[in-house]
VMD Tcl script that builds the backbone (N, CA, C; Angstrom):
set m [mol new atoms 423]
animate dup $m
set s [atomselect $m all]
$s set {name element resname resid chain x y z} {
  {N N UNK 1 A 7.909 -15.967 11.194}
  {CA C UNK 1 A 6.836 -15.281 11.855}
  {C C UNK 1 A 6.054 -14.397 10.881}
  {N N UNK 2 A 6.771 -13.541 10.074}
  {CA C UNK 2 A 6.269 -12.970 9.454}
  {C C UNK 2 A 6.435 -13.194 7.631}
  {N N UNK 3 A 5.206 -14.094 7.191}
  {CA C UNK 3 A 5.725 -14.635 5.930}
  {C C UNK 3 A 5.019 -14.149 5.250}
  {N N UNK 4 A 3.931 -13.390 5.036}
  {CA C UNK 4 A 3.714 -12.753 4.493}
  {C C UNK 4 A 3.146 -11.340 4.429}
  {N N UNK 5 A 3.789 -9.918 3.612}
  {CA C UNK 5 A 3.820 -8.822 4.655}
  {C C UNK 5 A 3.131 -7.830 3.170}
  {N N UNK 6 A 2.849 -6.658 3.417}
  {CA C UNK 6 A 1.975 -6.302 3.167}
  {C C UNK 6 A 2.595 -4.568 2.741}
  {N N UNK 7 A 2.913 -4.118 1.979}
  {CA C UNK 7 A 3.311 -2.678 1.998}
  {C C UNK 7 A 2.451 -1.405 0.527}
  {N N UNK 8 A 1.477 -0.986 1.920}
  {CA C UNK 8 A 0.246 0.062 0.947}
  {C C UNK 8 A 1.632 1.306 0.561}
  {N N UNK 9 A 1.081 1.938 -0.790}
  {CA C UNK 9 A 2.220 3.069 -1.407}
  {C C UNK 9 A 1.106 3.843 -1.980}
  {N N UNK 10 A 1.479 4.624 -1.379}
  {CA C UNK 10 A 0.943 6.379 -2.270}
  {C C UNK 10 A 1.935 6.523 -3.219}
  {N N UNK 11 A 1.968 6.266 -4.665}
  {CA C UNK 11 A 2.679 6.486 -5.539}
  {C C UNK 11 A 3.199 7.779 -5.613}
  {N N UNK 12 A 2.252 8.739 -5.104}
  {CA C UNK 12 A 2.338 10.210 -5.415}
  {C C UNK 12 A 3.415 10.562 -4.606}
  {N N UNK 13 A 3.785 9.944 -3.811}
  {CA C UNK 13 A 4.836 10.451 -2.758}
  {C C UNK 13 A 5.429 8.950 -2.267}
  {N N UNK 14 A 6.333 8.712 -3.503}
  {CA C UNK 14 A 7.095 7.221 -2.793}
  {C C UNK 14 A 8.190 7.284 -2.503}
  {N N UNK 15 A 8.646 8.817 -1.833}
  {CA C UNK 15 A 9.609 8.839 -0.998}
  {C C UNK 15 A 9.402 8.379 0.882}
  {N N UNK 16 A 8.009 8.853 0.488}
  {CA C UNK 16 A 7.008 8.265 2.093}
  {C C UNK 16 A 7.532 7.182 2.028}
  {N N UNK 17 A 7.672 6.402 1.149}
  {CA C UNK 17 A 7.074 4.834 1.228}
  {C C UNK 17 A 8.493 4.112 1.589}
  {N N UNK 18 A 9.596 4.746 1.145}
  {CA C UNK 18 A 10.581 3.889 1.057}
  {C C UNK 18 A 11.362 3.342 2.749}
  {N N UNK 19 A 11.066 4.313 3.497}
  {CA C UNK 19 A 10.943 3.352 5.024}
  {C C UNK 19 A 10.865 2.473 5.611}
  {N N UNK 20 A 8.771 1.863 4.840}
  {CA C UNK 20 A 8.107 0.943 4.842}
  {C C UNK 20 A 8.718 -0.355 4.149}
  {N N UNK 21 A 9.384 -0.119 2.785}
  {CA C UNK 21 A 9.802 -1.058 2.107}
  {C C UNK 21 A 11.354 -1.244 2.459}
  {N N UNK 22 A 11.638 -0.810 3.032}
  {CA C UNK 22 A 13.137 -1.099 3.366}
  {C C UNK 22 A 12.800 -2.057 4.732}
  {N N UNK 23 A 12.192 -1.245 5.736}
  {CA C UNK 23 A 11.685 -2.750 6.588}
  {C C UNK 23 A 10.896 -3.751 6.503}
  {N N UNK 24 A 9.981 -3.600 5.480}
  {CA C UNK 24 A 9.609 -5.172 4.511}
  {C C UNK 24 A 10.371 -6.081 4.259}
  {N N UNK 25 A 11.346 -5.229 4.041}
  {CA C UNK 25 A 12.734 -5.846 3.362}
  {C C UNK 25 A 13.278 -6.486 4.183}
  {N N UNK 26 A 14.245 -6.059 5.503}
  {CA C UNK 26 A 14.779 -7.088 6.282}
  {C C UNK 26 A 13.640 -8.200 6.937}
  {N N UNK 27 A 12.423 -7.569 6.943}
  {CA C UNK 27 A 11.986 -8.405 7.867}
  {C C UNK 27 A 11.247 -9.659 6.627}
  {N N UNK 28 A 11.258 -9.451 5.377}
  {CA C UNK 28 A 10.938 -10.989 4.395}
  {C C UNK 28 A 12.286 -11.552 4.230}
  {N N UNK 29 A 13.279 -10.820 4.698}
  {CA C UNK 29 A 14.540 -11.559 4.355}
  {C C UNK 29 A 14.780 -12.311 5.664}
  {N N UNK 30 A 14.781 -11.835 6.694}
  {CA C UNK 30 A 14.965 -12.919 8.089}
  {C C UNK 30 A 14.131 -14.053 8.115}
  {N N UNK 31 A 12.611 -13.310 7.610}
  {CA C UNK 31 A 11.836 -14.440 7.895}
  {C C UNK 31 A 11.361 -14.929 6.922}
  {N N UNK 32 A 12.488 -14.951 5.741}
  {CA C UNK 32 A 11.618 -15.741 4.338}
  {C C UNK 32 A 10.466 -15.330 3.706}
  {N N UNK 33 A 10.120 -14.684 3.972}
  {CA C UNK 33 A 8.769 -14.001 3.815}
  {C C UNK 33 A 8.855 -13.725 2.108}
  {N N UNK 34 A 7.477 -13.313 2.122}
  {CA C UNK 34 A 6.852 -12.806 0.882}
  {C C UNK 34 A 6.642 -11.016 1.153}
  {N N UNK 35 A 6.871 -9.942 -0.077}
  {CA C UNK 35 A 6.175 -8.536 -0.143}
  {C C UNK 35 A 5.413 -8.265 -0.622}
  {N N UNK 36 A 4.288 -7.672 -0.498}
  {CA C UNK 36 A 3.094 -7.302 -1.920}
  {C C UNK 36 A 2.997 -6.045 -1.615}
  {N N UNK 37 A 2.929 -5.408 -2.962}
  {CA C UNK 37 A 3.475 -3.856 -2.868}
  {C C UNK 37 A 2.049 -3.538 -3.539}
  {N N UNK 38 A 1.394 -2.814 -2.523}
  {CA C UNK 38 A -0.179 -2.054 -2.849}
  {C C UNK 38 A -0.306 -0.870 -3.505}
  {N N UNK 39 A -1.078 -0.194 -4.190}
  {CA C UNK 39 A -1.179 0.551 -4.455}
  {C C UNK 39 A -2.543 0.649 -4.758}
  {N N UNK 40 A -3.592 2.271 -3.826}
  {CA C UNK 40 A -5.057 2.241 -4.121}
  {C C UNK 40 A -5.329 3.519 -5.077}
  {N N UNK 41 A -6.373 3.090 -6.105}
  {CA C UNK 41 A -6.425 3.982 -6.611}
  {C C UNK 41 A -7.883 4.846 -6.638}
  {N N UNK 42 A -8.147 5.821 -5.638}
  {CA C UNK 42 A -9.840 6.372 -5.908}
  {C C UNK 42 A -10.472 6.121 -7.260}
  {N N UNK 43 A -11.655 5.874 -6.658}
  {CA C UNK 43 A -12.855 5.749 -7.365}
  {C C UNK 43 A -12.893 7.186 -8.149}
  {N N UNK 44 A -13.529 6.790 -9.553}
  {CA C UNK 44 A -14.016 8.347 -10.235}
  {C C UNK 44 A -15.111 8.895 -9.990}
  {N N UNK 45 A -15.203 9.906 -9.190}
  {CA C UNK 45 A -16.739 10.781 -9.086}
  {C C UNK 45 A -17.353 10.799 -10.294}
  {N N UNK 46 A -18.786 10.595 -9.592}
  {CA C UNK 46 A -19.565 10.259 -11.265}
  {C C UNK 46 A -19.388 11.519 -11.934}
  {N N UNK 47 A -19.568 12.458 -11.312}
  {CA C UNK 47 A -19.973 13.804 -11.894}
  {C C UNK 47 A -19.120 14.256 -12.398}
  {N N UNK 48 A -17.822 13.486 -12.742}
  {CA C UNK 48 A -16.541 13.686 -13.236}
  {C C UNK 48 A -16.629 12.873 -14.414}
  {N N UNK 49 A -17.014 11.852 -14.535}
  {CA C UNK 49 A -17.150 10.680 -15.631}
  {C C UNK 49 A -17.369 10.868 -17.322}
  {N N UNK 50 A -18.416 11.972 -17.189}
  {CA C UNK 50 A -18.443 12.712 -18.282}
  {C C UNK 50 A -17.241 13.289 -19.248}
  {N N UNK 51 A -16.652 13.832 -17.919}
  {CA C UNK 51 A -15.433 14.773 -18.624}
  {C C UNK 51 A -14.172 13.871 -18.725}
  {N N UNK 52 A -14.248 12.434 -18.324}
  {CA C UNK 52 A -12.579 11.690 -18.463}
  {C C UNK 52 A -13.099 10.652 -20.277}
  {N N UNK 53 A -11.571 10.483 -20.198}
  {CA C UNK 53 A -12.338 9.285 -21.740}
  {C C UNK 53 A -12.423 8.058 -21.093}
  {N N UNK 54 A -13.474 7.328 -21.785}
  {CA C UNK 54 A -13.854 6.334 -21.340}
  {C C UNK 54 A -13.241 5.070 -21.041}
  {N N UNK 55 A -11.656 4.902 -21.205}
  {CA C UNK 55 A -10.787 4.252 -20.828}
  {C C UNK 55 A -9.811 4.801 -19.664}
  {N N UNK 56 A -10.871 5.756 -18.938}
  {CA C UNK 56 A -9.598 6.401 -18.088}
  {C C UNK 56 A -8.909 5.399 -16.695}
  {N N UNK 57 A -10.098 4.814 -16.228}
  {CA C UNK 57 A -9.680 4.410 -15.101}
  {C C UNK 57 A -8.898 2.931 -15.628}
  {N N UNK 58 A -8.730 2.748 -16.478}
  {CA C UNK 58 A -7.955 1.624 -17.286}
  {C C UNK 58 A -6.863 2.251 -17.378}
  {N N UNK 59 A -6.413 3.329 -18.051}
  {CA C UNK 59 A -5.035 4.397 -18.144}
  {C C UNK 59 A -4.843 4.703 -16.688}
  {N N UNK 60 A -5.263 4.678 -15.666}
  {CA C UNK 60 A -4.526 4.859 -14.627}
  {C C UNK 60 A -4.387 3.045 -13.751}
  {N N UNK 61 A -4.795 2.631 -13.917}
  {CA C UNK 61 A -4.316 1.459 -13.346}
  {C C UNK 61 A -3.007 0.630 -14.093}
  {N N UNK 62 A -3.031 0.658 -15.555}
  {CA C UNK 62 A -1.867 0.814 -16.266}
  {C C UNK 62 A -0.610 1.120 -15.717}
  {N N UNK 63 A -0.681 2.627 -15.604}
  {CA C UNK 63 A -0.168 3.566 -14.946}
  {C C UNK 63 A 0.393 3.267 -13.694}
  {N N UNK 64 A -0.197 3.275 -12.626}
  {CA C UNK 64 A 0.388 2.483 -11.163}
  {C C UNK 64 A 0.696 1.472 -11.461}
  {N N UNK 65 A 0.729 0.265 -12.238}
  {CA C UNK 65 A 1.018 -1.524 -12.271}
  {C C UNK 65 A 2.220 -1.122 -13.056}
  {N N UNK 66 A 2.773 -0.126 -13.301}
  {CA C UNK 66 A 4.175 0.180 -14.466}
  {C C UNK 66 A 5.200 0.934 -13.398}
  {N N UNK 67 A 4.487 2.020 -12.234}
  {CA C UNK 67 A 4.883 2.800 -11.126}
  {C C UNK 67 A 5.117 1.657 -10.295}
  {N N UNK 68 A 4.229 0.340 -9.702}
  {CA C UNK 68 A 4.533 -0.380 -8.768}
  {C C UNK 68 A 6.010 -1.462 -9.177}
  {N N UNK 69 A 6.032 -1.742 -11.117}
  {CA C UNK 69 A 6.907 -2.301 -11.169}
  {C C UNK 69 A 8.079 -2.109 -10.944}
  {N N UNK 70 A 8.211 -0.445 -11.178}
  {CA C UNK 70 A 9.808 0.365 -10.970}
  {C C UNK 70 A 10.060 0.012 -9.570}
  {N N UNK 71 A 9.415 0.504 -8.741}
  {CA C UNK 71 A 9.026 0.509 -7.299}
  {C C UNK 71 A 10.035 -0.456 -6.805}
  {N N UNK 72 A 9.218 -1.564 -7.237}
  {CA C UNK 72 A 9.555 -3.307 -6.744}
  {C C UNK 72 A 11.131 -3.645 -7.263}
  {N N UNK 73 A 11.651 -3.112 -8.638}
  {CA C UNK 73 A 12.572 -3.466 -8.764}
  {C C UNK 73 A 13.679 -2.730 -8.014}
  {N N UNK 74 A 13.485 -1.498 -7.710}
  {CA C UNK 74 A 14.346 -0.505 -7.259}
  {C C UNK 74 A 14.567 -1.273 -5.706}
  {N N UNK 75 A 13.329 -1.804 -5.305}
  {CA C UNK 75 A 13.210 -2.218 -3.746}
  {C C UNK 75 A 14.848 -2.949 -3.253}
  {N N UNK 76 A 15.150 -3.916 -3.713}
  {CA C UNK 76 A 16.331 -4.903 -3.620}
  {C C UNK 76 A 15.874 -5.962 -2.888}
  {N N UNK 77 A 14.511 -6.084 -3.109}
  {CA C UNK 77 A 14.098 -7.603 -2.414}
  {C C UNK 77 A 14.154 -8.125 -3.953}
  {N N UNK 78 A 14.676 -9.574 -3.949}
  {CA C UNK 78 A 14.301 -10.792 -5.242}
  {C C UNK 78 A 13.152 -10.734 -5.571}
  {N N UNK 79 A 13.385 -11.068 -7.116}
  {CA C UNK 79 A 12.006 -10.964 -7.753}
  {C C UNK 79 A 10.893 -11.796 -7.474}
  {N N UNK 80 A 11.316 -13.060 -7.145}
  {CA C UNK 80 A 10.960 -13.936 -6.890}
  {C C UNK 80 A 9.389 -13.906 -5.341}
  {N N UNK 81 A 10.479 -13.148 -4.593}
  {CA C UNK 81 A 9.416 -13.134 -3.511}
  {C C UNK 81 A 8.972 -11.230 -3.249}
  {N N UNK 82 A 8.437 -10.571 -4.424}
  {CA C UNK 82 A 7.692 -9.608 -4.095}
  {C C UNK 82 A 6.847 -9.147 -5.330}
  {N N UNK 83 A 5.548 -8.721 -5.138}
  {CA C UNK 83 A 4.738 -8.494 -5.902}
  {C C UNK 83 A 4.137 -7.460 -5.648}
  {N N UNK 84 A 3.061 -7.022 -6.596}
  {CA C UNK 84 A 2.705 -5.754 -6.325}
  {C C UNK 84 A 0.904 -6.118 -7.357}
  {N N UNK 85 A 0.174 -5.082 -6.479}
  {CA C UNK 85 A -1.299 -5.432 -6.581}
  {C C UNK 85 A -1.688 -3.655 -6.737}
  {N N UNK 86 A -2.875 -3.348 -7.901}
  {CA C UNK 86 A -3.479 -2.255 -7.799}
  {C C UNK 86 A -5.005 -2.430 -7.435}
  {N N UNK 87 A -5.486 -1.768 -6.719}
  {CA C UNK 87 A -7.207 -1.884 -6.447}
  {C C UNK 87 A -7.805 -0.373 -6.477}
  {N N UNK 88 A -8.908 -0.523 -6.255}
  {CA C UNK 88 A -9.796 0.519 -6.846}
  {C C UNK 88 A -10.883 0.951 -5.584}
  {N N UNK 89 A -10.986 1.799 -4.760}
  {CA C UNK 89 A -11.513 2.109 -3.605}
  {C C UNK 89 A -11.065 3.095 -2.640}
  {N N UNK 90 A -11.740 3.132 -1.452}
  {CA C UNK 90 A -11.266 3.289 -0.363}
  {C C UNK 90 A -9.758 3.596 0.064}
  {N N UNK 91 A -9.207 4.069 0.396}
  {CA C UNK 91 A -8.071 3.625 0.861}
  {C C UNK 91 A -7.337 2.458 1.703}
  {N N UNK 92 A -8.332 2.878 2.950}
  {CA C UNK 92 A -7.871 2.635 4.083}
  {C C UNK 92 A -8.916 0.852 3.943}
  {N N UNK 93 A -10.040 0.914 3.452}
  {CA C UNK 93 A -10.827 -0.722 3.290}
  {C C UNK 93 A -10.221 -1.246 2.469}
  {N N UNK 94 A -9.267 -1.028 0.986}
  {CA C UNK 94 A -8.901 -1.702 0.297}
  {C C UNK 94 A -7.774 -2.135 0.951}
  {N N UNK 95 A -6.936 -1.758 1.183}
  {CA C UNK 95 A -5.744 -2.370 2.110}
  {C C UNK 95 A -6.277 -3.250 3.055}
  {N N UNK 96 A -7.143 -3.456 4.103}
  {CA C UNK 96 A -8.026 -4.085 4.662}
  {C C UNK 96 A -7.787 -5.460 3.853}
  {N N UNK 97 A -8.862 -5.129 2.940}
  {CA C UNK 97 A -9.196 -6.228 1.990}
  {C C UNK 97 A -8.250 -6.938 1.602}
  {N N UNK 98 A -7.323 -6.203 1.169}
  {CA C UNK 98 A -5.582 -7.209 0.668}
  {C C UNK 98 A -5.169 -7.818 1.352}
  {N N UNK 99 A -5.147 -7.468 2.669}
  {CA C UNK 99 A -4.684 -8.232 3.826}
  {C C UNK 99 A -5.647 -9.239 3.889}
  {N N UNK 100 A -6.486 -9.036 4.478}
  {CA C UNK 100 A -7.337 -10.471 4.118}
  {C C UNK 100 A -7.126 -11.239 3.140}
  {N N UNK 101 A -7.430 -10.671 2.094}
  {CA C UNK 101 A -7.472 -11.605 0.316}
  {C C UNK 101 A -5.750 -12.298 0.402}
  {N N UNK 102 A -4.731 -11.689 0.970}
  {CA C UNK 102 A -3.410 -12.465 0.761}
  {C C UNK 102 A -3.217 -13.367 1.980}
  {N N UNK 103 A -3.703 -13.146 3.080}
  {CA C UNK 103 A -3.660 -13.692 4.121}
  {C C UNK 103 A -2.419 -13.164 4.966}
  {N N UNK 104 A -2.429 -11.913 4.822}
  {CA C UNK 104 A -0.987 -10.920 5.512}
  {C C UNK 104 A -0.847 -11.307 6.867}
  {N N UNK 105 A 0.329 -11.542 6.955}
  {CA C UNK 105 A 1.512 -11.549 8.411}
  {C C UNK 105 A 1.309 -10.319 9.638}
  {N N UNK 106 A 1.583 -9.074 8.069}
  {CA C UNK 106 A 2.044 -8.618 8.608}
  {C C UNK 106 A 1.601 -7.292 7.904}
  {N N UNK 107 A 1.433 -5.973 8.100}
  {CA C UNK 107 A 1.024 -4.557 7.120}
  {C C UNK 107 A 1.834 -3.525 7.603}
  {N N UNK 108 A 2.991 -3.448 6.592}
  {CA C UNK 108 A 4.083 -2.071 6.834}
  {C C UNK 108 A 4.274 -0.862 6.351}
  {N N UNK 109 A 3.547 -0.050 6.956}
  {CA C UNK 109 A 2.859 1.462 6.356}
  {C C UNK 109 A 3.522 3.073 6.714}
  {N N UNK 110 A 4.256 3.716 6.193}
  {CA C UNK 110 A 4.571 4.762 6.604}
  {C C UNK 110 A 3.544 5.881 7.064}
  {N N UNK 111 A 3.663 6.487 7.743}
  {CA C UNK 111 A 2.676 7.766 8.373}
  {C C UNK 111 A 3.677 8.734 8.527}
  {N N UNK 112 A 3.160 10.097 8.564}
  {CA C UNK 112 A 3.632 10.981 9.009}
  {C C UNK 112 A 3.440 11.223 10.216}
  {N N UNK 113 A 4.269 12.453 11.362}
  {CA C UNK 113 A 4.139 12.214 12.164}
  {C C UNK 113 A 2.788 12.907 12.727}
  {N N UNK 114 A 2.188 12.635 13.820}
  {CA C UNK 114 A 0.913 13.299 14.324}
  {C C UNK 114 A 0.357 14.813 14.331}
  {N N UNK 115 A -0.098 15.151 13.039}
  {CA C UNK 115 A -1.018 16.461 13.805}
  {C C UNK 115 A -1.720 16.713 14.247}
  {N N UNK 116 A -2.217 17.791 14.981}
  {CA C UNK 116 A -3.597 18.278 15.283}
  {C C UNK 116 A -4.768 17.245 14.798}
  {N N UNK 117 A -4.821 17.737 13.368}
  {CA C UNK 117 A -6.164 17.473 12.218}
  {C C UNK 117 A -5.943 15.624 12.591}
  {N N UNK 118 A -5.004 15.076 12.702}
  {CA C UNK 118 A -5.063 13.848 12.768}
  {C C UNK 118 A -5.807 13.321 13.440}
  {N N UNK 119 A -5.751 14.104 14.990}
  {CA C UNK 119 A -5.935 13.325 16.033}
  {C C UNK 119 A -7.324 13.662 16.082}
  {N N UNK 120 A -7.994 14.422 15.201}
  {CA C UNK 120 A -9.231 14.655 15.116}
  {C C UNK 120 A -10.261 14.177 13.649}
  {N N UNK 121 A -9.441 13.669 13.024}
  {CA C UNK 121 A -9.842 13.790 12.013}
  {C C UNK 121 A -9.593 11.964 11.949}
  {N N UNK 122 A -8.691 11.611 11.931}
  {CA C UNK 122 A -8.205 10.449 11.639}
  {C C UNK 122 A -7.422 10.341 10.497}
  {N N UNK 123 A -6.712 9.065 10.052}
  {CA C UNK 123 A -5.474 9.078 9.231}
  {C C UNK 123 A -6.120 7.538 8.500}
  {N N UNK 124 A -5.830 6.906 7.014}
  {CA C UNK 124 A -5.635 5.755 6.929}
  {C C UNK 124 A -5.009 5.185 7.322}
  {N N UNK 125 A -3.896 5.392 7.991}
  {CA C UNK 125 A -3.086 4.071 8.958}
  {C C UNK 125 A -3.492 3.988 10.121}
  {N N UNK 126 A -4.131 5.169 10.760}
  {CA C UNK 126 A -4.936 4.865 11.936}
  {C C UNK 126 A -6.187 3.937 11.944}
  {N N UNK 127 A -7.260 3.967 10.739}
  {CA C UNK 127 A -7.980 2.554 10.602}
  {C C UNK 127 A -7.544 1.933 10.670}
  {N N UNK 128 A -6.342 1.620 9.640}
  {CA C UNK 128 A -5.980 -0.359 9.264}
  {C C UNK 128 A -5.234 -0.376 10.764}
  {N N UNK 129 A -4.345 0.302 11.243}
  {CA C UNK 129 A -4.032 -0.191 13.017}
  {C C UNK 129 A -5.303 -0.740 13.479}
  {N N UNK 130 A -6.450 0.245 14.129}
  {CA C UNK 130 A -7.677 -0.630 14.624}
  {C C UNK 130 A -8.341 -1.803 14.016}
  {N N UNK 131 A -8.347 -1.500 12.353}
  {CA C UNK 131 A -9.317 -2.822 12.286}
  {C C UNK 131 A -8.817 -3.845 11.443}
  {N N UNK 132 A -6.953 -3.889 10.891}
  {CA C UNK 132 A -6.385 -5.094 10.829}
  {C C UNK 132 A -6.457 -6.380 11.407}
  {N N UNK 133 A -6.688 -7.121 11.085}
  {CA C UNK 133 A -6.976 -8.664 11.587}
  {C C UNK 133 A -5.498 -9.487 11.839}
  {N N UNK 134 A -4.189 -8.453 11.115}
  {CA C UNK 134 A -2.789 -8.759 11.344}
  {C C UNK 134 A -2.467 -7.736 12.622}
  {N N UNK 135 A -1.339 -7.928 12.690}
  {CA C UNK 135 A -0.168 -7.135 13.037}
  {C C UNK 135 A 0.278 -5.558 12.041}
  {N N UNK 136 A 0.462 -4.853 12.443}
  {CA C UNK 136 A 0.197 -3.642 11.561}
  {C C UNK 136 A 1.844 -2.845 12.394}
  {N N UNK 137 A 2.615 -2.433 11.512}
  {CA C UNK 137 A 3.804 -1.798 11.959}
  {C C UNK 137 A 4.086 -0.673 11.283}
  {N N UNK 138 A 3.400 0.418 11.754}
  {CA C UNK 138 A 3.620 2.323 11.813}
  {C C UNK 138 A 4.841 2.867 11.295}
  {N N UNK 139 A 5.383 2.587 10.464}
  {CA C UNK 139 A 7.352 3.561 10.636}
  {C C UNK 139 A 6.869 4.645 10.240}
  {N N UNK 140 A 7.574 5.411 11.525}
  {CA C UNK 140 A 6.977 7.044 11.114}
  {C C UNK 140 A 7.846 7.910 10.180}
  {N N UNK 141 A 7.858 8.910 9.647}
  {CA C UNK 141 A 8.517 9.556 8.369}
  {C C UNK 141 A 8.687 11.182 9.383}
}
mol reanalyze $m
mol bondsrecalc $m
mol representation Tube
mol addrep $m
């Protein structure tokens, strides 16, 4: 059912994340499945551009594709069936996009639990819930 699944990571906090990837986990192992381990990285404000060196946003994608590899190995899914992807955007549209571009099952995202500011403000897992074209599964933290 679910063969191929989808898990966005805030590197900055991948204790969030490990929830998400632990139920990636049984659920590519029941169902054979595939993992792709996301990671988004903001865009540089121009008005910032000046002041980074001109290989910066190259040194940070580096950077996460070396963070996603630890990640993946630490995970205990086979190497074989999990991967890991960095993009450059949005948060909440680039994950979007992955799902589409991989043809996801399935998108397994940790959230925290509901505040105030949330319910007013909105959350990135509250987009990709509404405008996933998959199945989208919340584990709350």
């Amino acid at each position: 059912m679910f063969k191929s699944i989808l898990v966005p990571i805030d590197l900055a906090d991948t204790d969030l994340a490990k929830p998400a990837i632990a139920t990636a986990a049984t659920l590519s192992q029941t169902w054979s499945g595939t993992v792709r381990l996301l990671n988004v990285l903001p865009m540089t404000p121009v008005m910032l551009a000046e002041y980074v060196p001109a290989d910066f946003d190259e040194q940070q994608r580096q950077t996460s594709e070396e963070a996603l590899a630890i990640v993946a190995r630490e995970s205990g899914i086979e190497p074989a069936r999990i991967s890991s992807v960095v993009r450059q955007g949005g948060i909440y549209h680039e994950i979007l996009e992955e799902a589409m571009h991989m043809k996801a099952d399935l998108i397994v995202m940790t959230s925290h639990r509901p505040a105030m500011r949330t319910y007013f403000l909105g959350s990135n897992a509250g987009h990709v819930v509404r405008y996933a074209k998959c199945s989208v599964l919340v584990v709350r933290h």
